[in-house]
C-alpha positions as CSV (number, residue, x, y, z in Angstrom):
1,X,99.8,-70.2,-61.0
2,X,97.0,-72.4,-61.2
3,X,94.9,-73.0,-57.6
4,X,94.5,-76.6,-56.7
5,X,91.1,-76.1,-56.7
6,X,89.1,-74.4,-59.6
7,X,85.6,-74.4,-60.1
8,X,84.3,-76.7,-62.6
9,X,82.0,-75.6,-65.6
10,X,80.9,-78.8,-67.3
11,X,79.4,-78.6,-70.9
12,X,78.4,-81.0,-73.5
13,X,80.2,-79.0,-76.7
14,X,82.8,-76.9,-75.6
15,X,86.5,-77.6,-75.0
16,X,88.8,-74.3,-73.6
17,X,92.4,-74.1,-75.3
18,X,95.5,-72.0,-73.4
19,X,95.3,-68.5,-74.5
20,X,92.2,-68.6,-76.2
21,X,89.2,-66.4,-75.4
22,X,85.7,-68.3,-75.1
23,X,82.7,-66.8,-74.9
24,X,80.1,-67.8,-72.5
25,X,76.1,-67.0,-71.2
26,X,75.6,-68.1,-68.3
27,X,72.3,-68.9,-67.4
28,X,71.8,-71.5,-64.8
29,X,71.1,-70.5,-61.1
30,X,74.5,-72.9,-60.0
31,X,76.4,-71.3,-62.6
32,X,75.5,-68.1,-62.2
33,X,76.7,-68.3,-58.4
34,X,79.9,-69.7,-59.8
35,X,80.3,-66.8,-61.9
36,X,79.3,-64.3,-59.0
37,X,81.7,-66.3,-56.8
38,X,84.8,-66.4,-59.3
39,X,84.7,-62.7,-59.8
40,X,84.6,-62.3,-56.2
41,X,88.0,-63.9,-55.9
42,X,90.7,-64.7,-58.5
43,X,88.1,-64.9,-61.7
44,X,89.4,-68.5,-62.4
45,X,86.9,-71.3,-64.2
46,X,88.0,-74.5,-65.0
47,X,86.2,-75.7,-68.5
48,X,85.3,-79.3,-68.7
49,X,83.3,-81.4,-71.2
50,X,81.0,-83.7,-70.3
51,X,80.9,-87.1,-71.5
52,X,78.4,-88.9,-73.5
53,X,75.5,-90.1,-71.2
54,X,75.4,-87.1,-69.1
55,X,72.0,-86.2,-69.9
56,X,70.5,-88.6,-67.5
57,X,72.5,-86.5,-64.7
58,X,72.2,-83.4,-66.0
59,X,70.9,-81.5,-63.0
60,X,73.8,-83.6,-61.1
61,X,77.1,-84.4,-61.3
62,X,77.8,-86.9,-64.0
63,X,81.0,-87.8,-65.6
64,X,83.5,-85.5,-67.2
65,X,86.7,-86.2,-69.1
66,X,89.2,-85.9,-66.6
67,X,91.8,-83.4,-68.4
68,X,90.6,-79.5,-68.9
69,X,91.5,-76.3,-68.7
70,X,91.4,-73.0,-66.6
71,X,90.8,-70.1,-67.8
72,X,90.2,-66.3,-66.2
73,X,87.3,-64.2,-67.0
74,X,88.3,-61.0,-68.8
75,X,85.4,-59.2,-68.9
76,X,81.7,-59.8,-67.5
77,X,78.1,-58.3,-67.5
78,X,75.6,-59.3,-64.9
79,X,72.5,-59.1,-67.1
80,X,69.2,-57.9,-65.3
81,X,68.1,-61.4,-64.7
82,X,70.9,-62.7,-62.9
83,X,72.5,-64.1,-65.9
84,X,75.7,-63.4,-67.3
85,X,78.1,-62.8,-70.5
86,X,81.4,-63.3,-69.7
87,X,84.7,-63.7,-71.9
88,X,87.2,-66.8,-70.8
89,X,90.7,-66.4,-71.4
90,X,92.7,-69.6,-71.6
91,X,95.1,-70.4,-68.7
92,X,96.4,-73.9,-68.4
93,X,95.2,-77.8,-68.8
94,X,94.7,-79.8,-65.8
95,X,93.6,-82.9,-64.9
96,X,91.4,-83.8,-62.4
97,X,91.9,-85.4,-59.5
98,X,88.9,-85.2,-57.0
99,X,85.8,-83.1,-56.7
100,X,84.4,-80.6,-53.5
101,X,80.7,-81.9,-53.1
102,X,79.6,-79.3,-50.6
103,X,78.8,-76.3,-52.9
104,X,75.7,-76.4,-55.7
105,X,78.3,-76.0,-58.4
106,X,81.2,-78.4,-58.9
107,X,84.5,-77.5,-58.0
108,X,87.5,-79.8,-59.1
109,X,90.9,-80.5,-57.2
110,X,93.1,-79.9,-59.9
111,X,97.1,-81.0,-61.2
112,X,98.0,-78.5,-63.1
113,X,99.6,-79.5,-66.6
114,X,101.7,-76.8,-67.8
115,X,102.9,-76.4,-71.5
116,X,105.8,-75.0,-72.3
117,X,107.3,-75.1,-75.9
118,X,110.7,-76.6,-75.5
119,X,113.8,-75.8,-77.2
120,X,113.9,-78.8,-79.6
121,X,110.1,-78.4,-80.4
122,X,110.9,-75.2,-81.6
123,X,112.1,-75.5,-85.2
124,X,109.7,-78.4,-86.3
125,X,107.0,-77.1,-84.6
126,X,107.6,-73.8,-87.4
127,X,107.8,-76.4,-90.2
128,X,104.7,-78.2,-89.2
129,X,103.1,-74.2,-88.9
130,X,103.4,-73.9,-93.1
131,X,102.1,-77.4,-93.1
132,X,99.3,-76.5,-91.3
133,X,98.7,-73.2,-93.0
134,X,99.2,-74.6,-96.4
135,X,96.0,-77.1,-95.8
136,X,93.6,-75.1,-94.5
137,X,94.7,-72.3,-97.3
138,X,93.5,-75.3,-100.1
139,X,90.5,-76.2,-98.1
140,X,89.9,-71.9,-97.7
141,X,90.2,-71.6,-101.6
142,X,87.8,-74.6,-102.2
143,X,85.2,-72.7,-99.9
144,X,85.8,-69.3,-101.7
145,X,87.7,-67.6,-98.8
146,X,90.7,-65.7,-98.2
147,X,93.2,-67.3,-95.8
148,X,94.4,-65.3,-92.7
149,X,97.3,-66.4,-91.1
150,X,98.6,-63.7,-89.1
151,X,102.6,-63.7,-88.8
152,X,102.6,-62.4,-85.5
153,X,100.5,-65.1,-83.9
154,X,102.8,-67.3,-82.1
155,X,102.8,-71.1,-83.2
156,X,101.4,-72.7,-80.4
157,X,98.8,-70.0,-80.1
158,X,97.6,-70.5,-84.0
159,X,97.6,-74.0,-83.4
160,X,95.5,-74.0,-79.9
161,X,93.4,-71.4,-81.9
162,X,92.7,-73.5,-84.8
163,X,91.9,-76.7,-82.4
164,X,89.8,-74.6,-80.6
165,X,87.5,-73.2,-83.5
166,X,87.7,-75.3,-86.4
167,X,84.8,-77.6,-87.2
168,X,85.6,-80.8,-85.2
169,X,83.4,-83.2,-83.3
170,X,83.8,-82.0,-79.6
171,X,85.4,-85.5,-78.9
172,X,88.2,-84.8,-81.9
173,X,88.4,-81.6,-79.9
174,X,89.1,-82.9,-76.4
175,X,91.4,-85.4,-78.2
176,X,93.4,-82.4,-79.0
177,X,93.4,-81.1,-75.8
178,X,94.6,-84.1,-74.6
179,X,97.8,-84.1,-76.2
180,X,101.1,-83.8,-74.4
181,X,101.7,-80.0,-75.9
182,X,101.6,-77.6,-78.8
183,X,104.0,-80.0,-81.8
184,X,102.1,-83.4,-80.9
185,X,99.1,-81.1,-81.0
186,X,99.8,-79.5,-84.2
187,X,101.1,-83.2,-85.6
188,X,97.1,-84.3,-84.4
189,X,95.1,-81.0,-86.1
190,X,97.4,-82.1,-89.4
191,X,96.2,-85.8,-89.4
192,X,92.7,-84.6,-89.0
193,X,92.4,-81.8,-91.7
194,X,94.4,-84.3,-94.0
195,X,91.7,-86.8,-93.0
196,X,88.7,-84.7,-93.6
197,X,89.9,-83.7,-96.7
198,X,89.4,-86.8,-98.4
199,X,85.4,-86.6,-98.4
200,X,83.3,-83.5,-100.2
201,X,82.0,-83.3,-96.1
202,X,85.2,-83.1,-94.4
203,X,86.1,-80.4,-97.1
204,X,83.0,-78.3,-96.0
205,X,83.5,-78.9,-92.5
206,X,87.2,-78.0,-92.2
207,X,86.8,-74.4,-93.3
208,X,83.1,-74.2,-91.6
């Protein structure tokens, strides 16, 4: 069950997806106690993305999208330096509500927004699957590389997979995020592959 209030690690180019694994180095003095902090307690991050602009804040604490998503670290090494690798597993979106002020890092008061597949998703959400699989094997083939959809992968997994690593702009990415579950989700990485794959670029980018 998600805490309602998470830690907040704000980036410029990374979006977190539920049950994905991100890696991270951490390398900044704030983030570094965050890290040291989180695996002091229940190892729960909350992944935002920053938006455009926030370079003038940086050091700060300027504007992220509002909707992200928690994730636990798996494993961790506290290099010599104080910095750290860690892995991110992908819990659950949220959206943000408020922010706690009183700490050096940023920590979010958080709704938790669950996704669950339900029942009448089910079945078009396996037809959209082939869909899926059948563009990215076309744009795979035009690049020279064997497709790899593994069976066992469940749909919603594939496609928050997919979403998550593909070659989008990070704002097609949080736009992905953003949608109300794994089918309208799926319906969105569809468009976008279909629409990418009507220029020479958006063929190389797609399979990048």
């Amino acid at each position: 069950m998600l805490p309602s209030a998470v830690p907040l690690f704000p980036l410029p180019n990374v979006v977190l997806f539920p049950n994905v694994l991100l890696p991270l180095h951490v390398f900044e003095p704030r983030y570094r106690a965050m890290v040291a902090d989180a695996l002091e307690g229940d190892r729960m991050i909350g992944m935002t993305l920053l938006k455009p602009g926030y370079e003038a804040d940086y050091e700060g604490r300027p504007p992220v999208y509002a909707v992200g998503c928690a994730g636990v670290i798996t494993h961790s090494q506290a290099l010599a330096d104080g910095r750290y690798e860690i892995m991110l597993r992908g819990i659950e979106k949220f959206r943000i509500a408020g922010e706690d002020v009183t700490r050096p890092y940023r920590i979010g008061y958080v709704e938790a927004l669950p996704e669950v597949v339900p029942a009448a998703d089910v079945e078009p959400l396996r037809h959209l699957r082939l869909r899926l699989e059948a563009l990215l094997a076309v744009a795979m083939e035009r690049a020279q590389a064997e497709p790899r959809f593994p069976p066992a992968v469940p749909d919603e997994d594939l496609v928050n997979g997919l979403a998550q690593y593909l070659d989008f702009d990070v704002v097609e990415r949080q736009a992905l995020l953003e949608c109300d579950g794994a089918l309208p989700r799926c319906r969105a990485l569809v468009d976008l592959l279909e629409m990418k794959a009507l220029t020479p670029k958006g063929r190389e980018r797609a399979v990048h």
